[in-house]
C-alpha positions as CSV (number, residue, x, y, z in Angstrom):
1,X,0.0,0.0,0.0
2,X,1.2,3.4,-0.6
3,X,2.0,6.1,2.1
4,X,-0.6,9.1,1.5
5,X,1.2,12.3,2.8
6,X,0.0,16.1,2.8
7,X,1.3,18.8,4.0
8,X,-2.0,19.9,5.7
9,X,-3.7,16.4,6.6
10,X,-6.7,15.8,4.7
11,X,-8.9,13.0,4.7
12,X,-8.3,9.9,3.8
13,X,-10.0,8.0,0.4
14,X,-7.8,4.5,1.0
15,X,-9.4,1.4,0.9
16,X,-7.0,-0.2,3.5
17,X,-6.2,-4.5,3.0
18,X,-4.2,-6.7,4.5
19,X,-1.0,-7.3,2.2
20,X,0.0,-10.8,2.5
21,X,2.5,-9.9,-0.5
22,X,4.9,-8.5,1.7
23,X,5.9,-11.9,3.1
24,X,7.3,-12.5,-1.0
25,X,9.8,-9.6,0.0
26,X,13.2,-10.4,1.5
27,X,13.0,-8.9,5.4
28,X,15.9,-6.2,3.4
29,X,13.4,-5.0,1.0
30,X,10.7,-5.0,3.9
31,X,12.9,-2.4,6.0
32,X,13.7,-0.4,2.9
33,X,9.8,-0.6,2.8
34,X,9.2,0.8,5.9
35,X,12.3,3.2,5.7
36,X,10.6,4.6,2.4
37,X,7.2,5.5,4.3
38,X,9.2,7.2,7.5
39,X,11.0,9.3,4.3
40,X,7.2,10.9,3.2
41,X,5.6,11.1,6.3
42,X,8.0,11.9,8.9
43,X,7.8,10.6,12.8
44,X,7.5,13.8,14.4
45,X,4.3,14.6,12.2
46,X,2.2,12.1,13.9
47,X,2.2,14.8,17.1
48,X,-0.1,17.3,14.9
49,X,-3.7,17.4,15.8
50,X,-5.3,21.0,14.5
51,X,-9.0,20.0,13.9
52,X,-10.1,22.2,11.0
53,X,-13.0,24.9,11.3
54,X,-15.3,22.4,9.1
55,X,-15.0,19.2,11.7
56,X,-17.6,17.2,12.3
57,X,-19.5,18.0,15.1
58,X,-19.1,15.0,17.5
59,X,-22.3,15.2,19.1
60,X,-23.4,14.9,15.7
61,X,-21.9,12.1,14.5
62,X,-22.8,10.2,18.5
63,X,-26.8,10.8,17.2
64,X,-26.6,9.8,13.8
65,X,-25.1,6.4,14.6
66,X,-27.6,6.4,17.6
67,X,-30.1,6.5,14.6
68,X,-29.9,2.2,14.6
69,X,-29.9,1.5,17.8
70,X,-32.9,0.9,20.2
71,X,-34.5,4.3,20.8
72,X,-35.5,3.6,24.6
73,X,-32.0,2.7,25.5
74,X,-30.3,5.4,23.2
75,X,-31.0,7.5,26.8
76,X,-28.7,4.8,28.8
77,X,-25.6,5.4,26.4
78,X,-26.0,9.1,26.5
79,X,-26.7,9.0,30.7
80,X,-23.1,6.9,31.0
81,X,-21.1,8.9,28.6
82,X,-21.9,12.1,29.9
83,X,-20.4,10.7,33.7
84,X,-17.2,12.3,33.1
85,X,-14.3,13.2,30.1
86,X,-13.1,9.1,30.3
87,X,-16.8,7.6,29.6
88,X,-16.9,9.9,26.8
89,X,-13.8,8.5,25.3
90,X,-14.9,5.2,26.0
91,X,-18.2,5.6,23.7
92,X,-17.0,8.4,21.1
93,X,-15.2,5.6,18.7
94,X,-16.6,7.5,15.8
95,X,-15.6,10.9,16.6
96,X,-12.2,10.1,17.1
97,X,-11.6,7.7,13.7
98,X,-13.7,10.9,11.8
99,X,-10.6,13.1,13.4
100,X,-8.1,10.1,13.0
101,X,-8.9,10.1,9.2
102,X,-7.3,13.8,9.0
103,X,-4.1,12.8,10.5
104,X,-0.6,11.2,8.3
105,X,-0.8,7.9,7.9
106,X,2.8,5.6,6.8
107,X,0.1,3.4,4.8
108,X,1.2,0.3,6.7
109,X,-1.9,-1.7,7.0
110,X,-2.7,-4.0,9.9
111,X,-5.8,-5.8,11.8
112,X,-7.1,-2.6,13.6
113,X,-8.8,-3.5,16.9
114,X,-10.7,0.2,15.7
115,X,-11.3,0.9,19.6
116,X,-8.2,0.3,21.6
117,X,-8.7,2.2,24.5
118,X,-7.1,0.9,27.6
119,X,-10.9,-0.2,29.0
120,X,-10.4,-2.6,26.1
121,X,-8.0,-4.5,27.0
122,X,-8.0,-7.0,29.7
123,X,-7.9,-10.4,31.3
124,X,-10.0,-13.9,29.9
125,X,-9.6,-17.5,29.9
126,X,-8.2,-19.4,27.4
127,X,-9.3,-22.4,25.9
128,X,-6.5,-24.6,28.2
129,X,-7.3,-22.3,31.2
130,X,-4.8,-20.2,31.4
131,X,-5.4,-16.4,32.4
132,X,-5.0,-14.6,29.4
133,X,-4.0,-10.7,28.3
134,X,-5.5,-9.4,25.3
135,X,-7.4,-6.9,23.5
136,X,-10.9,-8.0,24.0
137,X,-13.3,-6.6,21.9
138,X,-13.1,-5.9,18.4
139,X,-16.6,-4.6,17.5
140,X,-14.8,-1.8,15.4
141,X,-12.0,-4.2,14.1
142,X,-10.9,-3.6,10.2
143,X,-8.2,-3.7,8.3
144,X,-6.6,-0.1,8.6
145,X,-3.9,2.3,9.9
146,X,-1.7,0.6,12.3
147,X,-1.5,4.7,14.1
148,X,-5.0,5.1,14.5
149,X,-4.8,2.2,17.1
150,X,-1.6,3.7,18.5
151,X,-3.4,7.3,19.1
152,X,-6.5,5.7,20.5
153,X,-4.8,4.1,23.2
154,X,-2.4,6.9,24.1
155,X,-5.2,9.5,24.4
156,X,-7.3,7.0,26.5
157,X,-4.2,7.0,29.0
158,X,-3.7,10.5,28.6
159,X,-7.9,11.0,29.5
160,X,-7.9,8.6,32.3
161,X,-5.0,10.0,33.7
162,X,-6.3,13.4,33.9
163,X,-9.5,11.8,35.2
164,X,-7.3,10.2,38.3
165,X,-5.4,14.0,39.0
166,X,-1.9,13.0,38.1
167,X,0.8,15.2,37.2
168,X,1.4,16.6,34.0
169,X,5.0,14.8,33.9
170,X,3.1,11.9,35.7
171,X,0.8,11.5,32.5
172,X,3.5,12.0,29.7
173,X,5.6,9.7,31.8
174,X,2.5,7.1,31.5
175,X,1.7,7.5,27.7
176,X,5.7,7.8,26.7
177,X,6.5,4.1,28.1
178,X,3.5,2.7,26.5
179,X,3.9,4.4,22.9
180,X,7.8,3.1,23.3
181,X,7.0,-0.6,24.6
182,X,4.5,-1.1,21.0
183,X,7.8,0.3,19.4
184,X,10.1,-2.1,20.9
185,X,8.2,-4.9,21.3
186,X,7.3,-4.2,17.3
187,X,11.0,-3.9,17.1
188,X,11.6,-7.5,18.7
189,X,9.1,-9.2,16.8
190,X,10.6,-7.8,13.6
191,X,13.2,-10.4,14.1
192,X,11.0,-13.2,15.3
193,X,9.7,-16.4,12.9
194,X,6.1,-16.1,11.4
195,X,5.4,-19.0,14.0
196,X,7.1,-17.4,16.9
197,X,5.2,-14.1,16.4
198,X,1.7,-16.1,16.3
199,X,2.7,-18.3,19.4
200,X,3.4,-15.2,21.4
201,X,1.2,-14.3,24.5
202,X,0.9,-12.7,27.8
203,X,-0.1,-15.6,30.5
204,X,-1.2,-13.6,33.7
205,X,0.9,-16.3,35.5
206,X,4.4,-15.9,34.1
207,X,3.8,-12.3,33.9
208,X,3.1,-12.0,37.4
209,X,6.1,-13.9,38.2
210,X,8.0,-11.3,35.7
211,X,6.6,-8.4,37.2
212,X,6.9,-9.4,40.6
213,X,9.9,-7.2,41.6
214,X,8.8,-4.4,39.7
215,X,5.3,-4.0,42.5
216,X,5.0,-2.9,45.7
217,X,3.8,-5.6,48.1
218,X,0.2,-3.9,47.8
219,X,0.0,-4.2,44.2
220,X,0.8,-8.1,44.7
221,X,-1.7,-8.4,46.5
222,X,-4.4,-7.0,44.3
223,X,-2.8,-8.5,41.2
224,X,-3.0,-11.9,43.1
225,X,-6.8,-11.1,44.5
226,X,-7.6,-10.0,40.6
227,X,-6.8,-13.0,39.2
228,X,-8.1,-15.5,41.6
229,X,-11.8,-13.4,41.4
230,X,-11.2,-13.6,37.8
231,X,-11.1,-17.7,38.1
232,X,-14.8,-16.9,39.6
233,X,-16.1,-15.4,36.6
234,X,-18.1,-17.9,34.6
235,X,-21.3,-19.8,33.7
236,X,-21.5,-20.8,36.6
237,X,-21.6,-17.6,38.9
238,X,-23.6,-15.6,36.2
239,X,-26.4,-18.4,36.8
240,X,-26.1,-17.2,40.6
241,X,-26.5,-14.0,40.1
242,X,-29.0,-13.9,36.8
243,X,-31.2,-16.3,37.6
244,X,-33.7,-17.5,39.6
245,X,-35.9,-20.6,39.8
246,X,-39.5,-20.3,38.4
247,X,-42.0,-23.4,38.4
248,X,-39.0,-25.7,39.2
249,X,-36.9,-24.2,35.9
250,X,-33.9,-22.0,35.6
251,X,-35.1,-18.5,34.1
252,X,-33.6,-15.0,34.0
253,X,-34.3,-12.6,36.3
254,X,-35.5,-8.9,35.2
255,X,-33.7,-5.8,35.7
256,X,-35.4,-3.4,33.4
257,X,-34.1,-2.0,31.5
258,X,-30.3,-3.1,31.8
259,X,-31.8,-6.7,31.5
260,X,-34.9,-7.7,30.6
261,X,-36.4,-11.9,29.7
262,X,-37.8,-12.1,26.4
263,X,-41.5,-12.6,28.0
264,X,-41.1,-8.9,29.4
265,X,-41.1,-8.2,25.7
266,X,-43.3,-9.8,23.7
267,X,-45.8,-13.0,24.9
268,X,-48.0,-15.4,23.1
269,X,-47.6,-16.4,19.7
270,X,-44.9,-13.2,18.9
271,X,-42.4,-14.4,21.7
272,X,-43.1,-18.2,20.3
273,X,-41.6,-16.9,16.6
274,X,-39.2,-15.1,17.6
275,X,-37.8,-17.5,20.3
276,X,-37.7,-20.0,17.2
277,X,-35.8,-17.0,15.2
278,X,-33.3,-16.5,17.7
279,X,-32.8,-21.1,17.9
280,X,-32.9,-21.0,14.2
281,X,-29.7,-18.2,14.5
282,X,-27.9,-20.5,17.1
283,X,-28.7,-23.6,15.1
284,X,-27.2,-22.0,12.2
285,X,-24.0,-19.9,13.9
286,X,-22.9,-23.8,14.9
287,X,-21.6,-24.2,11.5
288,X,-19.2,-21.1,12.2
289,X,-17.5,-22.9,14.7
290,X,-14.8,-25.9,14.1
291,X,-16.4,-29.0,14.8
292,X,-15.2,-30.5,18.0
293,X,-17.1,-27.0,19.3
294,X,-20.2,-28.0,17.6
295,X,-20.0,-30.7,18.7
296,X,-19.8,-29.3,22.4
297,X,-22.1,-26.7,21.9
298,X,-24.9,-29.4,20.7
299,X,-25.0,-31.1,23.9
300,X,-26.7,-27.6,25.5
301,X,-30.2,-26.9,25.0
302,X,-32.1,-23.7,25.4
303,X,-33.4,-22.5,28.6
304,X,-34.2,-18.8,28.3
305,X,-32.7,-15.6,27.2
306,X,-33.2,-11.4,27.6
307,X,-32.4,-8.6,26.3
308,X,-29.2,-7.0,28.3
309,X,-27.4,-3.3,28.1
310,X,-23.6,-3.6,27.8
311,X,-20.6,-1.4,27.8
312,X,-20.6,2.2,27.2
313,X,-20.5,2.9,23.3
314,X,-22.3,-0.2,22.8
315,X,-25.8,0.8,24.5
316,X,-28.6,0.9,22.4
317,X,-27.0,-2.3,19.9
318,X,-29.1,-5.4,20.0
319,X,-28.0,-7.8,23.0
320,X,-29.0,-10.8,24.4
321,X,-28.0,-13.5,26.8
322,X,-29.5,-16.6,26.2
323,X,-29.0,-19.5,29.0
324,X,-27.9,-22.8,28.1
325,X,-28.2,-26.5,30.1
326,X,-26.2,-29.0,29.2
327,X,-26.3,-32.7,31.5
328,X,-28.6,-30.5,34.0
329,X,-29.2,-27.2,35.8
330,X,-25.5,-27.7,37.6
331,X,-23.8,-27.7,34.3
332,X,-24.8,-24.2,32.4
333,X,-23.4,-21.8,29.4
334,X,-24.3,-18.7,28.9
335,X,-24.0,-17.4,25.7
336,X,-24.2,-13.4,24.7
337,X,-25.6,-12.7,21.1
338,X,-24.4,-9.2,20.6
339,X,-25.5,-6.9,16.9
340,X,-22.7,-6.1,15.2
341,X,-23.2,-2.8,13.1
342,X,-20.4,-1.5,10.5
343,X,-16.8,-0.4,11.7
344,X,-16.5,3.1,13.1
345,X,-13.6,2.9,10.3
346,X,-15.3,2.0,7.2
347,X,-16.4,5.3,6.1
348,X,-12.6,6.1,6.6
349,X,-10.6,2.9,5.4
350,X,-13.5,1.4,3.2
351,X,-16.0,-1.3,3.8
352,X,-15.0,-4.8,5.0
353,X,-15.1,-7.4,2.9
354,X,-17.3,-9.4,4.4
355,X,-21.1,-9.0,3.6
356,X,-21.8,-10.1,7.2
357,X,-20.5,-7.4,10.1
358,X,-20.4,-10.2,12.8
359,X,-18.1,-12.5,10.6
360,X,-15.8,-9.5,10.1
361,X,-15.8,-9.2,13.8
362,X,-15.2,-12.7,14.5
363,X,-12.6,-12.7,11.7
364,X,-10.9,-9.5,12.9
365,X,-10.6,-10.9,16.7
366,X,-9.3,-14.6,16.1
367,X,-6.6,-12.5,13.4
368,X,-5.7,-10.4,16.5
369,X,-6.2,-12.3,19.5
370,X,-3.7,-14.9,20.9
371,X,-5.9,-17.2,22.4
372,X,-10.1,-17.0,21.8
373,X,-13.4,-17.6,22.8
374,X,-13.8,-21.3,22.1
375,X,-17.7,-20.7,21.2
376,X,-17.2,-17.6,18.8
377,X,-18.9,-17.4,16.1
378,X,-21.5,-15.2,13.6
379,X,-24.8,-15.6,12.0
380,X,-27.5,-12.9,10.6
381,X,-30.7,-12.6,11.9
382,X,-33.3,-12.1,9.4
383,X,-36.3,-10.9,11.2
384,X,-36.0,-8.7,13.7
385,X,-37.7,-7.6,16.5
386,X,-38.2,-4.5,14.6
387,X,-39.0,-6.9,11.4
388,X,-35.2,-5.8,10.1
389,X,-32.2,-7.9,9.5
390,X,-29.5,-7.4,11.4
391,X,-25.9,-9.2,12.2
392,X,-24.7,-10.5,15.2
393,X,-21.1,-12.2,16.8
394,X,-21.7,-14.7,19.7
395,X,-19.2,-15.8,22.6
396,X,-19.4,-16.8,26.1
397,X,-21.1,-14.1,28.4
398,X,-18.0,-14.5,31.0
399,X,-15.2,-16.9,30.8
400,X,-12.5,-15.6,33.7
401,X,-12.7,-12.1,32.5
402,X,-11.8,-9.2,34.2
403,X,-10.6,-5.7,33.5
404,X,-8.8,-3.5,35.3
405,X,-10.3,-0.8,38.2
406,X,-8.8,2.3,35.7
407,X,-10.9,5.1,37.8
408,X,-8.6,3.6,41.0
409,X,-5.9,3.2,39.8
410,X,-2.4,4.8,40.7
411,X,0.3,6.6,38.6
412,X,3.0,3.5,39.0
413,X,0.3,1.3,38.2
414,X,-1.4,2.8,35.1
415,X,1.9,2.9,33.8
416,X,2.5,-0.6,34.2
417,X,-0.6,-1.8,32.9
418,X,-0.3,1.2,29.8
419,X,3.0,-0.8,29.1
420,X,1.1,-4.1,29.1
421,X,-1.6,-2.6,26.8
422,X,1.2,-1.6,24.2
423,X,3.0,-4.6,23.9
424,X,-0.2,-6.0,23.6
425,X,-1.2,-4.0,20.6
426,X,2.4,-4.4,18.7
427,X,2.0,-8.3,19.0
428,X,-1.3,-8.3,18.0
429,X,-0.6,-5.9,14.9
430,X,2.4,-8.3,14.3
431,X,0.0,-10.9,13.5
432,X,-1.4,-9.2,10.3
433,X,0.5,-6.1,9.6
434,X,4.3,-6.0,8.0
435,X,6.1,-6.2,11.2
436,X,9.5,-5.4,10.1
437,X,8.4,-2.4,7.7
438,X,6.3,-1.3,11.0
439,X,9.3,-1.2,13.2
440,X,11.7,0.1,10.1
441,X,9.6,3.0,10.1
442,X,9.3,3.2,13.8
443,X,13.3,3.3,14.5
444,X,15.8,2.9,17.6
445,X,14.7,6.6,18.6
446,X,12.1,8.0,20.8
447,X,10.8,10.4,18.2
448,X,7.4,8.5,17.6
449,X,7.0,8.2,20.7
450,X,7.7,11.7,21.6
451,X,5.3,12.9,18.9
452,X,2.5,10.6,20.1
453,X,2.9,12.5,23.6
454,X,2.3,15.3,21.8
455,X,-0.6,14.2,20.1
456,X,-2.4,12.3,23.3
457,X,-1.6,15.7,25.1
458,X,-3.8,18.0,22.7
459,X,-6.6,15.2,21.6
460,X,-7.2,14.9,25.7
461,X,-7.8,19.0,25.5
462,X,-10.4,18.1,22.6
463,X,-12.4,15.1,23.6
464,X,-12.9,17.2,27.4
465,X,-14.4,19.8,24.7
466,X,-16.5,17.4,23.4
467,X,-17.5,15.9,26.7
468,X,-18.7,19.7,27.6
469,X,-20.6,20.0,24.2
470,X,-22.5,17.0,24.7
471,X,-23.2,18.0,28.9
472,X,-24.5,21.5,27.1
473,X,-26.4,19.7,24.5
474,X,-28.0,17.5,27.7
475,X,-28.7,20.8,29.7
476,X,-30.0,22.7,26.7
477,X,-32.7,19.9,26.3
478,X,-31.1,18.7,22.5
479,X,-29.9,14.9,24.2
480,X,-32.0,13.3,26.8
481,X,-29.8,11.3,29.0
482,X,-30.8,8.6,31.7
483,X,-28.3,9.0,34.2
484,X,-27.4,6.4,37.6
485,X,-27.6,3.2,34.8
C-alpha cells in the first residue's frame, strides 16, 4: 500500500487490505519498505492534531449512529457517557476515527482493533485455562492504519490520567512508556519467525512472576486477588446472580431496562416466533464454529434468554444473553448474542469485505487475539424484532474475564498496565501487519514516541471539549440522557 502524505492532513479515500504480499519480500526490502514511508511522512508529524473549522461536530456524529440502535435505550448510552471526560472517550469511537482520518498515515496496513482504549483491554480464559491478556473486543475491528490504534490508546491513558489528577509529567511519563514498549516490542518481533510471532502471549501467571519485583507488596496483592476473582467469573456464577428458579426451571431474572427476559417483551404467539428465530440463528451460527465445538455446543439446549445493556458505546445495539443447560441445571453456558453494526472505520478505510458485520468481527478478533473464545462465532438474523435484519457475533457471556479498576488506579500502576496494553497492541498488529516495515519505520529513537505525547496531550484538551458539548447539548434539552444506569 502506498504512504498518503499532505502537507495539511486531509482526509483519507484508502481502501485499506491486508498485504500478504509482503511476506514475498526479503526482510531487506521489507525495512527499505518501511524506511521509504518514514521518508514521506516523517515521525515527528504524527504529534499534529489542529482539527479544522469544518470538523464534524461529535455530538453529531454520536446521534446519527444512535439512529440504529434501540430508541429507549439510546438515553442509557448518553446517561453513561456524559459521567465524566473518560466515559466519553470510552463511547466516542466514531468521533475520534472521523478526526483520526485527517491525520498522516505511513500506509502500513494492519488488523485494527478500531477501539483500543485501555478499558479494552483485559484479562480472559483461554481455551486450556490459562489467564490470558489481550485486547478483548473488536466490534470496530478492520483492516486499517496501524497509528490510528496507536493514538487511540495513548489519548485513553492521557484521559484517564487526567480523570485520576496526576501530574502533567506523571501522564506524559504514563503514555511515553507505552507508545515506546509497542515500538520495541514491534522492534523485537521484527526479528521473530512467522510461527514465533503467532505463538506469542501474555499468560497472567508468568507475567506475574516477571513483574513481581517491579510492584509494591500492595499491588501483589491486588494482582494476586484480581486474578483468583477472575477464576470466579463464569457460567456458573452468572447463573447465581441472573437467575432465579420459576415453576422448578432456571429463568432469567428482570432488571429493566439493563436486563430484561424475552417474556417482558413480547408474549404469546410473537415471543413463540421469535424465540424460534433466535434457535434458528444459534442452530445455524454452529456451523461457524470448528467441529469439536459444535460438537460441544450441541449437547446444550435452550433455557431462556433477555435482552441485556452492555458497555458504554455499545448501549442501544441489540444484546442478548440466552441460557444454556447442558447434563442438567449444575452444568450451564451462557451465551451473549451481541448486533454487530459497521466499523467506526469503514467510512474512513473502506467497507469490510465481508457482507456479514459479525463474521468480520469474529474474523478480525481470532486474526488479532492470541488465544479466543472457544464458542465464537456469527450468524444474521433475518427478522428482527423490529422486522429488520440485522448481524450478530456470539461468545461466552463470561469466561475468567476481568478488567482492570482504571478510575482507582495509581500513577505507577497505570503505567504498568499502559505498558502491558502496548506490547499487547504491537503483538497483536504483528499478527497481520508488515512487522519489520512497521518497526523500520518506527526506528531505535524515541521520536514517535515523543510525537504521540504530543498528540495524546492536545486530543485529551479536545475530547474534554467534546464531553462539555455533549453536557450542554443534555442541559440545553437537545440529548435526553438517563443518568445512575
Amino acid at each position: 500500500m502506498t504512504a498518503v502524505t499532505h502537507e495539511v492532513p486531509t482526509r483519507h479515500a484508502l481502501r485499506y487490505q491486508l498485504d500478504s504480499g509482503a511476506t514475498r519480500l526479503t526482510p531487506a526490502e521489507r525495512v527499505v519498505r518501511g524506511k521509504a514511508a518514514r521518508a514521506e511522512v516523517p515521525r515527528d508529524s504524527h504529534a499534529a492534531f489542529d482539527p479544522p473549522p469544518t470538523r464534524p461536530d461529535p455530538i453529531g456524529l454520536l446521534e446519527e449512529q444512535a439512529n440504529s440502535r434501540v430508541p429507549e435505550l439510546v438515553p442509557i448510552r448518553w446517561g453513561r457517557m456524559v459521567v465524566s471526560p473518560f466515559t466519553f472517550f470510552r463511547g466516542a469511537a466514531l468521533p475520534m476515527a472521523s478526526d483520526l482520518a485527517a491525520t498522516p498515515v505511513s500506509g502500513l496496513a494492519v488488523q485494527a482493533c478500531g477501539d483500543a482504549h485501555l478499558s479494552n483491554f483485559g484479562v480472559f480464559g483461554s481455551a486450556e485455562r490459562r489467564l490470558m491478556f489481550d485486547v478483548n473486543d473488536f466490534d470496530e475491528t478492520t483492516p486499517g492504519p496501524w497509528e490510528w490504534d496507536v493514538k487511540r490508546l495513548a489519548a485513553s491513558l492521557e484521559v484517564a490520567a487526567r480523570g485520576n489528577g496526576f501530574t502533567g509529567k506523571e501522564r506524559r511519563g504514563i503514555v511515553s512508556v507505552a507508545v515506546a514498549r509497542y515500538r520495541q516490542a514491534m522492534r523485537s518481533f521484527a526479528g521473530m519467525s512467522d510461527l514465533d510471532v503467532w505463538y506469542a502471549h501474555v499468560d497472567m501467571d508468568e507475567l506475574r512472576e516477571q513483574f513481581a519485583a517491579r510492584l509494591q507488596p500492595r499491588q501483589r496483592k491486588a494482582v494476586d486477588k484480581g486474578l483468583a476473582k477472575a477464576r470466579t467469573r463464569d457460567s456458573m456464577q452468572e447463573v447465581a446472580k441472573l437467575t432465579r428458579v420459576v415453576d422448578g426451571q432456571l429463568r432469567i431474572i428482570s432488571d429493566p431496562p439493563l436486563l430484561v427476559p424475552i417474556e417482558e417483551l413480547m408474549a404469546g404467539t410473537e415471543r413463540s416466533a421469535f424465540e424460534a428465530e433466535m434457535g434458528g440463528l444459534i442452530g445455524k451460527y454452529r456451523r461457524t464454529l470448528e467441529t469439536d465445538r459444535r460438537y460441544l455446543l450441541e449437547q446444550f439446549t435452550f433455557a431462556d434468554m433477555a435482552r441485556k445493556v452492555v458497555g458504554v458505546g455499545s448501549v442501544g445495539t441489540r444484546c442478548w444473553i440466552v441460557l444454556m443447560l447442558g447434563r442438567d441445571e449444575s452444568d450451564p453456558l451462557f451465551l451473549q448474542v451481541k448486533e454487530a453494526e459497521e466499523s467506526v472505520l469503514s467510512r474512513f478505510v473502506g467497507a469490510s469485505k465481508y457482507a456479514n458485520q459479525g463474521q468480520r468481527v469474529v474474523a478480525g478478533q481470532r486474526l488479532m487475539q492470541a488465544s479466543g473464545d472457544i464458542f465464537l462465532g456469527w450468524q444474521r438474523n433475518e427478522n428482527g424484532l423490529d422486522g429488520k435484519s440485522r448481524d450478530f457475533y456470539v461468545r461466552q457471556l463470561r469466561d475468567w474475564k476481568f478488567s482492570v479498576d482504571i478510575e482507582n488506579i495509581l500513577p505507577r500502576g497505570l503505567r504498568l498496565y499502559g505498558e502491558l496494553c502496548g506490547w499487547t497492541l504491537a503483538r497483536a498488529h504483528a499478527r497481520s501487519g508488515d512487522r519489520i516495515a512497521i518497526a523500520a519505520y518506527l526506528g531505535g529513537s524515541d521520536i514517535f514516541d515523543r510525537a504521540i505525547v504530543q498528540f495524546a496531550d492536545a486530543y485529551a484538551d479536545q475530547n474534554e471539549r467534546d464531553h462539555q458539548a455533549l453536557v450542554d447539548a443534555i442541559a440545553g434539552g437537545r440529548i435526553t440522557a438517563e443518568t445512575g444506569l
